[in-house]
Chimera marker file (.cmm) of the C-alpha trace (Angstrom):
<marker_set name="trace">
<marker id="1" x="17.233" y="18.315" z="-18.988" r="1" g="1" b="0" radius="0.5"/>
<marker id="2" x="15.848" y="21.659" z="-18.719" r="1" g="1" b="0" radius="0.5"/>
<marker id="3" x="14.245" y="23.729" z="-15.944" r="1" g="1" b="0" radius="0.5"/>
<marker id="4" x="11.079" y="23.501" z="-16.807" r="1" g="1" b="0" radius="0.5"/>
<marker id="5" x="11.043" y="19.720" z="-17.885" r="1" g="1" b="0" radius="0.5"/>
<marker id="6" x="12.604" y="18.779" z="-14.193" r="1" g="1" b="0" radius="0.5"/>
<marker id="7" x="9.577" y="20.337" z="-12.395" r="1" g="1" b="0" radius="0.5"/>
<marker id="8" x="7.307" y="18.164" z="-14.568" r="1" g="1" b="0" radius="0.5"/>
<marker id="9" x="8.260" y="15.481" z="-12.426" r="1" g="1" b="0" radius="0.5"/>
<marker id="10" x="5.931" y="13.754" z="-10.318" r="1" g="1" b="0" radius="0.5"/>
<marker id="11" x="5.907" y="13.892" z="-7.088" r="1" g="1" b="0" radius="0.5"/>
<marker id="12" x="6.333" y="10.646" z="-4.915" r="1" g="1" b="0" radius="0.5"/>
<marker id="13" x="1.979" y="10.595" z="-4.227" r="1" g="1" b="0" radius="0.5"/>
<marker id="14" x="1.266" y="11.577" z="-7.408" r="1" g="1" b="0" radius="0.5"/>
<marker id="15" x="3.527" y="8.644" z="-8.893" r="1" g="1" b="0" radius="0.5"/>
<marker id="16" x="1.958" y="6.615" z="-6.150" r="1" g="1" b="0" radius="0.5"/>
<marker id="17" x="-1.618" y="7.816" z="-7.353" r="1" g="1" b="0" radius="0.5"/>
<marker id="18" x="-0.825" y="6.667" z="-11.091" r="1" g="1" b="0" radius="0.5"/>
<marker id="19" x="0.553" y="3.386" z="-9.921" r="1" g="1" b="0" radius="0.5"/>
<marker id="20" x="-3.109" y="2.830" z="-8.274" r="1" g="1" b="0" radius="0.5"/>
<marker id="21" x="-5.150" y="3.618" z="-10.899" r="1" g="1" b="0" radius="0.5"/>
<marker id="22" x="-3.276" y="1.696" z="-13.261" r="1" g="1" b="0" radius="0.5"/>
<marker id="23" x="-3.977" y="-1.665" z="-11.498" r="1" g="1" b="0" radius="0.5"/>
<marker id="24" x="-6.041" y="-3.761" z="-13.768" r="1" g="1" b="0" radius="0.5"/>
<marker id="25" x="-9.923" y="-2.633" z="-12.668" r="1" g="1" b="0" radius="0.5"/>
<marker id="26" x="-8.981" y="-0.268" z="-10.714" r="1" g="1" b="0" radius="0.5"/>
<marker id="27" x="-10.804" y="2.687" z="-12.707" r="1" g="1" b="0" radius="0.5"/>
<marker id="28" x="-13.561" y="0.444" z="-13.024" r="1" g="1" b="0" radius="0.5"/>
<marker id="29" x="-14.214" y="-0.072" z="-9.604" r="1" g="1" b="0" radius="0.5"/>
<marker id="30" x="-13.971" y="3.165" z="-8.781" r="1" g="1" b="0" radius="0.5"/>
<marker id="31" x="-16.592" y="4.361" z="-11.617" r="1" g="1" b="0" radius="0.5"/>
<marker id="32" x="-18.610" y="1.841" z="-10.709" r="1" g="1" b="0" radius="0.5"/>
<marker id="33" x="-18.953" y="2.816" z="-6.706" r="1" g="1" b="0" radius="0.5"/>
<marker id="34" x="-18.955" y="6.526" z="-8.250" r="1" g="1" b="0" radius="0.5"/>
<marker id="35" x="-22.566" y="5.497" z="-9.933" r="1" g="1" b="0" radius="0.5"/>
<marker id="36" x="-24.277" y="5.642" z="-6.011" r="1" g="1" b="0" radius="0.5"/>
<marker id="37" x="-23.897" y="7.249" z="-2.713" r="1" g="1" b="0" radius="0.5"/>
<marker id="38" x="-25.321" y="4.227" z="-1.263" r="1" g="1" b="0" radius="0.5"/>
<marker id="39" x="-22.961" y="1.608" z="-0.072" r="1" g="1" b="0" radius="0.5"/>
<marker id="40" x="-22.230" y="-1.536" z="-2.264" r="1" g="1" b="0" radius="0.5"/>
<marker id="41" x="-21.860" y="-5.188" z="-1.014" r="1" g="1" b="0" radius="0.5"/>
<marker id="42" x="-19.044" y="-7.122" z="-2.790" r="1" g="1" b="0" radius="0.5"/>
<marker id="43" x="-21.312" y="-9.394" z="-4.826" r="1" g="1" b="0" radius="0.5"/>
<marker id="44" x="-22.518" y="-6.185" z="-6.384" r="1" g="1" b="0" radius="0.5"/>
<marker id="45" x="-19.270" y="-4.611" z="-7.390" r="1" g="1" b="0" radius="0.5"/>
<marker id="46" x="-18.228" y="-7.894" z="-8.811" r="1" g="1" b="0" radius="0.5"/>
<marker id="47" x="-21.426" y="-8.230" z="-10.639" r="1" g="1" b="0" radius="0.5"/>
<marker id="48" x="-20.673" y="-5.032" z="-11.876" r="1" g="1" b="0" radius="0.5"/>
<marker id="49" x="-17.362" y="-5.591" z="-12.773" r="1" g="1" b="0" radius="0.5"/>
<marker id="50" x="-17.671" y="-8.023" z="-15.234" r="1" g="1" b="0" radius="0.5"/>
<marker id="51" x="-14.630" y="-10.663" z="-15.468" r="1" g="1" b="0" radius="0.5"/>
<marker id="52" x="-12.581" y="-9.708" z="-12.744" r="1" g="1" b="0" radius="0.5"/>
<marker id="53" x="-12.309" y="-13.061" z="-10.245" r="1" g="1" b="0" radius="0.5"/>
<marker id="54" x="-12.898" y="-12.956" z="-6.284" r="1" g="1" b="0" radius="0.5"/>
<marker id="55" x="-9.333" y="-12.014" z="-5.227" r="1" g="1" b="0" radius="0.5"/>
<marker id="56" x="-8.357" y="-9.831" z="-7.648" r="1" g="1" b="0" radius="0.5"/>
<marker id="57" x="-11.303" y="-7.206" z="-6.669" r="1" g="1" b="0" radius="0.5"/>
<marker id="58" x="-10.583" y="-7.969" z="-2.682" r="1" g="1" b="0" radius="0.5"/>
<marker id="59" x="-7.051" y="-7.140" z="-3.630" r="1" g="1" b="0" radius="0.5"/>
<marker id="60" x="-8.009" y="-3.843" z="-5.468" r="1" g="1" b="0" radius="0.5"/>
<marker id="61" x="-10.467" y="-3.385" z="-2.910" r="1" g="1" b="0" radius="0.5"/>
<marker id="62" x="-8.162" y="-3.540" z="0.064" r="1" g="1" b="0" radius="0.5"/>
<marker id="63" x="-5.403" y="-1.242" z="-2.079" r="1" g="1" b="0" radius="0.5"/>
<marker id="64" x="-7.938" y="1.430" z="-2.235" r="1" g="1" b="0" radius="0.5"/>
<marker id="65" x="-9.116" y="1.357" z="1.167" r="1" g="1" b="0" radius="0.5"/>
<marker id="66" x="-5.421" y="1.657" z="2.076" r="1" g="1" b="0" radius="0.5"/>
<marker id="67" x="-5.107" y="5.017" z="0.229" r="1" g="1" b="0" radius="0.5"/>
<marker id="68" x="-8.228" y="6.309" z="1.508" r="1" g="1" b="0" radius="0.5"/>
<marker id="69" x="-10.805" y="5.873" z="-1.184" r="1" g="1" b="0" radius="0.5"/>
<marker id="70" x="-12.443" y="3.376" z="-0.386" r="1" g="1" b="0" radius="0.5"/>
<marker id="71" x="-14.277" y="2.827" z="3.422" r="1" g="1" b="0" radius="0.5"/>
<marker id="72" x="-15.006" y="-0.880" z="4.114" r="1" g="1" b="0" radius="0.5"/>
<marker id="73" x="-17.735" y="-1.090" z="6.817" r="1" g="1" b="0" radius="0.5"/>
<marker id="74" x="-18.377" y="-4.592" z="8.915" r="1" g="1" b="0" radius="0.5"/>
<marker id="75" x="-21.711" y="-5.161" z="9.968" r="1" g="1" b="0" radius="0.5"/>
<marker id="76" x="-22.572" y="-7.424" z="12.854" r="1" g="1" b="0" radius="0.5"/>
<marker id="77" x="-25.628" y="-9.494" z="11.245" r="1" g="1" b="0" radius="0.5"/>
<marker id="78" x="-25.613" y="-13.021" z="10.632" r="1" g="1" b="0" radius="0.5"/>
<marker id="79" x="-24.274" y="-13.287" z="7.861" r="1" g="1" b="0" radius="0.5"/>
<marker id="80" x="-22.138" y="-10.297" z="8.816" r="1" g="1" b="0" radius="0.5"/>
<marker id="81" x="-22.555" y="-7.944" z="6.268" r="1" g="1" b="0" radius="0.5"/>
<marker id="82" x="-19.386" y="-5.991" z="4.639" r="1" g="1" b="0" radius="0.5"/>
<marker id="83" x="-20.312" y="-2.857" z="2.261" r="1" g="1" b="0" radius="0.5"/>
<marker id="84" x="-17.681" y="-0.406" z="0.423" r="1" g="1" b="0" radius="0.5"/>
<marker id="85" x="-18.702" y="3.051" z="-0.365" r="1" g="1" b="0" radius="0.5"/>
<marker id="86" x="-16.332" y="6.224" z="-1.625" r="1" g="1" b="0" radius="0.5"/>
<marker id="87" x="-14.882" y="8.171" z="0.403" r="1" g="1" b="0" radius="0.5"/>
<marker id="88" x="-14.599" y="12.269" z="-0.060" r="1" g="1" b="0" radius="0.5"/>
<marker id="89" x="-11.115" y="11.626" z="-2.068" r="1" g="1" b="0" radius="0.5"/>
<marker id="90" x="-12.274" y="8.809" z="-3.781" r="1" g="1" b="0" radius="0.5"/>
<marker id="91" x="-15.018" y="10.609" z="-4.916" r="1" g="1" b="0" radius="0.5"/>
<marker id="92" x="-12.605" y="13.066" z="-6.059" r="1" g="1" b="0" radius="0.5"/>
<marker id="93" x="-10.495" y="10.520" z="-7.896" r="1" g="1" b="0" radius="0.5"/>
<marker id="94" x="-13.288" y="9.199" z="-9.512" r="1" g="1" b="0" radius="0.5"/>
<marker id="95" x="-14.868" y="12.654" z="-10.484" r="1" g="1" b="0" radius="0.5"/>
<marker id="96" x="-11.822" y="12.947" z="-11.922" r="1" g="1" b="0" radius="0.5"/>
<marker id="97" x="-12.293" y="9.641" z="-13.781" r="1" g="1" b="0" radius="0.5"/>
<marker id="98" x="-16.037" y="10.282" z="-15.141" r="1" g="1" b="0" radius="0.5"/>
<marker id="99" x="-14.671" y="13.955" z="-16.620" r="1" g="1" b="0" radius="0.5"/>
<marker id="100" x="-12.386" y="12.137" z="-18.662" r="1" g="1" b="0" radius="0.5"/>
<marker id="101" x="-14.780" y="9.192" z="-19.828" r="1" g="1" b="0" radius="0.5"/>
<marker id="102" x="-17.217" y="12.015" z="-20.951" r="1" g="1" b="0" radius="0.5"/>
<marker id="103" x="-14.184" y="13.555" z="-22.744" r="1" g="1" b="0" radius="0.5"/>
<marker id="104" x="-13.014" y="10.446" z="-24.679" r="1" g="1" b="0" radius="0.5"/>
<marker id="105" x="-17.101" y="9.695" z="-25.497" r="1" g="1" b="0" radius="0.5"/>
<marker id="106" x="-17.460" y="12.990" z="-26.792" r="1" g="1" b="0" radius="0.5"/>
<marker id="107" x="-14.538" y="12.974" z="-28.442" r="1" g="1" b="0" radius="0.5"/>
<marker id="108" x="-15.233" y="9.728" z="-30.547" r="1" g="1" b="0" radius="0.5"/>
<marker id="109" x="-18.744" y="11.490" z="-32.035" r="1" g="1" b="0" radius="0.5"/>
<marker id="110" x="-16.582" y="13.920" z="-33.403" r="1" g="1" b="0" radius="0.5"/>
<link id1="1" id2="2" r="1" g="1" b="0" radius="0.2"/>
<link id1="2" id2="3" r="1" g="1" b="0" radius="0.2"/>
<link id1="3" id2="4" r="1" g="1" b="0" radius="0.2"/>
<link id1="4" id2="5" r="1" g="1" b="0" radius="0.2"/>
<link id1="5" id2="6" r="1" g="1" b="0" radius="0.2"/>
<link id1="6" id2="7" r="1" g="1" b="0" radius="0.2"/>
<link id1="7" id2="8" r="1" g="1" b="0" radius="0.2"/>
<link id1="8" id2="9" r="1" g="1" b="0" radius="0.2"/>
<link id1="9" id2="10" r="1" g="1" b="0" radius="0.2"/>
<link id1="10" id2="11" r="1" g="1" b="0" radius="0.2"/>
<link id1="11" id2="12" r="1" g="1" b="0" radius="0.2"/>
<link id1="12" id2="13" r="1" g="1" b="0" radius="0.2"/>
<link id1="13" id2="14" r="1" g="1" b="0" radius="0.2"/>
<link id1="14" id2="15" r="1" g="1" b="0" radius="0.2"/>
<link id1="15" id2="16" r="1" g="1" b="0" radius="0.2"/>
<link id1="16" id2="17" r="1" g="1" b="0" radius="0.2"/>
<link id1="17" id2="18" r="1" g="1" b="0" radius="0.2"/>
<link id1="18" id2="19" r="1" g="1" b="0" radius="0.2"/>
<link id1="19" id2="20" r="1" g="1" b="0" radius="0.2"/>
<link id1="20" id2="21" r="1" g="1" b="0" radius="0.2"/>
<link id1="21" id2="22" r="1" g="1" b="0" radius="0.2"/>
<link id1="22" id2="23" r="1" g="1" b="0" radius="0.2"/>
<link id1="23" id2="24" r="1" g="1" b="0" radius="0.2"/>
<link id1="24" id2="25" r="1" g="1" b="0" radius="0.2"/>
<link id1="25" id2="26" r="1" g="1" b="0" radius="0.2"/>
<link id1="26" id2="27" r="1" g="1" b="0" radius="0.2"/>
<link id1="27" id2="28" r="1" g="1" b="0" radius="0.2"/>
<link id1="28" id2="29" r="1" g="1" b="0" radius="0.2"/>
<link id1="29" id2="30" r="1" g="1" b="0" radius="0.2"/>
<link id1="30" id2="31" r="1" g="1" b="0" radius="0.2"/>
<link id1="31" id2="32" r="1" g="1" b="0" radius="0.2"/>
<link id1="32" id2="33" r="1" g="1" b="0" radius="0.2"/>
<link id1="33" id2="34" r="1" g="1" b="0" radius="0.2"/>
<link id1="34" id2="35" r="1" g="1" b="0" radius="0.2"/>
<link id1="35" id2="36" r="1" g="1" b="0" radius="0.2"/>
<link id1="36" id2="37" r="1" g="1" b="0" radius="0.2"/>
<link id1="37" id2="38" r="1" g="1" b="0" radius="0.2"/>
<link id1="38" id2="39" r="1" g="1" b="0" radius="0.2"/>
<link id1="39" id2="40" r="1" g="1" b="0" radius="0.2"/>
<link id1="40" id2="41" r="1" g="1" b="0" radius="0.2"/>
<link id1="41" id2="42" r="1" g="1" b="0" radius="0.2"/>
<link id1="42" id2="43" r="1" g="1" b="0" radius="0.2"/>
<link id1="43" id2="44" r="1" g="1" b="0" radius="0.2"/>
<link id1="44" id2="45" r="1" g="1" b="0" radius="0.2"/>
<link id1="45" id2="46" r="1" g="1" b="0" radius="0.2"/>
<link id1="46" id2="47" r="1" g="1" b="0" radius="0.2"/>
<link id1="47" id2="48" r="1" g="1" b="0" radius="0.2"/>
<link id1="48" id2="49" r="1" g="1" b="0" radius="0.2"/>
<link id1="49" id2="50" r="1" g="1" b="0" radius="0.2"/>
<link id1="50" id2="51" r="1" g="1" b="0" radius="0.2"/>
<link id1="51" id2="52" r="1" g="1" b="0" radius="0.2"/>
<link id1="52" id2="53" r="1" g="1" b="0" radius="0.2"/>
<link id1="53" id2="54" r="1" g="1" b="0" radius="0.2"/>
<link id1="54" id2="55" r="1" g="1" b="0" radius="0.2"/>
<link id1="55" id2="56" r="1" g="1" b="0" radius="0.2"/>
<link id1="56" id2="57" r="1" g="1" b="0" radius="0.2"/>
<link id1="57" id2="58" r="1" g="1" b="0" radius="0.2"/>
<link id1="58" id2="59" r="1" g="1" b="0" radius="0.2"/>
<link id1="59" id2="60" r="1" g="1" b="0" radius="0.2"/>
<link id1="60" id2="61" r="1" g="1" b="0" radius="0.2"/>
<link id1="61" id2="62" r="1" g="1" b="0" radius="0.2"/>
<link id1="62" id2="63" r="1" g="1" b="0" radius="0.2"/>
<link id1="63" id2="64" r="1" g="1" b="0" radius="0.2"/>
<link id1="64" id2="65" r="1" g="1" b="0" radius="0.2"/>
<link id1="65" id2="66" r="1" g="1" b="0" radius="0.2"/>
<link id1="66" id2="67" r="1" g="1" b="0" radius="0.2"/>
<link id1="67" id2="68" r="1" g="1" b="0" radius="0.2"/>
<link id1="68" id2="69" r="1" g="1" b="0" radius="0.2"/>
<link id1="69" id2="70" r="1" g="1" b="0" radius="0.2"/>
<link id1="70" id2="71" r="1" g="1" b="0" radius="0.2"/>
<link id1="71" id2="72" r="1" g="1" b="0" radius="0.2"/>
<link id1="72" id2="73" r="1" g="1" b="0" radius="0.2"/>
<link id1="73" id2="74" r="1" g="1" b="0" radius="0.2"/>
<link id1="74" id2="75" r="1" g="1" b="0" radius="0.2"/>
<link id1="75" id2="76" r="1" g="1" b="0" radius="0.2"/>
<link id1="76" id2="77" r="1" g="1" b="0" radius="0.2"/>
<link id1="77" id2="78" r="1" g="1" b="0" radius="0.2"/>
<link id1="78" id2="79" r="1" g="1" b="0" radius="0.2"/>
<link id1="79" id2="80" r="1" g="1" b="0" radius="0.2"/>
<link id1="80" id2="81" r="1" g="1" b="0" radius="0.2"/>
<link id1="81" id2="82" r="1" g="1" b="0" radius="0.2"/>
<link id1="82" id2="83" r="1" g="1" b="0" radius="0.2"/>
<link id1="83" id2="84" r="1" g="1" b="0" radius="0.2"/>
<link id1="84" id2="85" r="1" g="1" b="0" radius="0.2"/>
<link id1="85" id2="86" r="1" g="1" b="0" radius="0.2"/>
<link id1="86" id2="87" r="1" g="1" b="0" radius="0.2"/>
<link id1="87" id2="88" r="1" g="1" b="0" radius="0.2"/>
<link id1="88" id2="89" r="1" g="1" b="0" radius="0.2"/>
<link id1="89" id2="90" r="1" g="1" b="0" radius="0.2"/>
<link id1="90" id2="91" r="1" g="1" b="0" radius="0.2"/>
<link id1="91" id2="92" r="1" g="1" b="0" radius="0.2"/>
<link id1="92" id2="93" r="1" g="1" b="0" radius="0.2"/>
<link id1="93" id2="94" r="1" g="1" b="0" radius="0.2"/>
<link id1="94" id2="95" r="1" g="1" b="0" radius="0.2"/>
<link id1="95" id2="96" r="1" g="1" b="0" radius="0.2"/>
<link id1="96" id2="97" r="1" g="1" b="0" radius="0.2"/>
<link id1="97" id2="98" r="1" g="1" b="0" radius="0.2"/>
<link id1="98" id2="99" r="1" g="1" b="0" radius="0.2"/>
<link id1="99" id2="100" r="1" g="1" b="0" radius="0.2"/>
<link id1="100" id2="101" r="1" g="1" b="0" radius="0.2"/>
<link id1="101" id2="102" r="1" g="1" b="0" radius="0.2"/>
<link id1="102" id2="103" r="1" g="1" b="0" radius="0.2"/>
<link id1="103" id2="104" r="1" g="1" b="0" radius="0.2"/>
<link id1="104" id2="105" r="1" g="1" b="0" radius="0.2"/>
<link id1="105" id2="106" r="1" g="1" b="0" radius="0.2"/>
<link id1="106" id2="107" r="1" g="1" b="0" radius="0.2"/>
<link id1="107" id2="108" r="1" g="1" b="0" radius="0.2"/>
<link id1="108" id2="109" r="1" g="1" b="0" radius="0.2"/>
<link id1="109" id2="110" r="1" g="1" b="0" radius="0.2"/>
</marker_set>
């Protein structure tokens, strides 16, 4: 291996980064929560989301609040209410994300 091609490596958060977003709905999610500033309640992301079951989005849900980009808030009502909202990286991440959609929809009216 050459020089150059070693220090194309990824590094051990950008490697962890990639593993994240390539969870099934992961990119979704994100997008989707990317759409507002307001928070979302869960019942609206899975709505959103269309097919993905209860515990597979409160697994991907808990993974990104984990790696800070995603802020789960608990509300003392009755019900008690829980909403999810972006935080500043995961609005980065998912900036990131929406660039790239725009690219591949651009790039299929070609």
């Amino acid at each position: 291996m050459t020089a150059s091609r070693r220090g194309a490596a990824l590094t051990r958060a950008e490697s962890d980064l990639v593993e994240t977003l390539s969870a099934r709905w992961t990119i979704h999610i994100l997008l989707i929560l990317h759409t507002s500033d307001d928070a979302w309640r869960f019942g609206e992301i899975q709505e959103a989301v269309s097919g993905i079951s209860n515990r597979v989005l409160s697994g991907r849900l808990a993974d990104l609040e984990s790696r800070e980009m995603v802020c789960r808030r608990v509300t003392a009502t009755r019900p008690v209410t829980i909403t999810y909202r972006l935080t500043a990286q995961g609005r980065r991440v998912a900036g990131a994300l929406n660039s790239l959609r725009e690219v591949a929809g651009s790039s299929l009216n070609m």
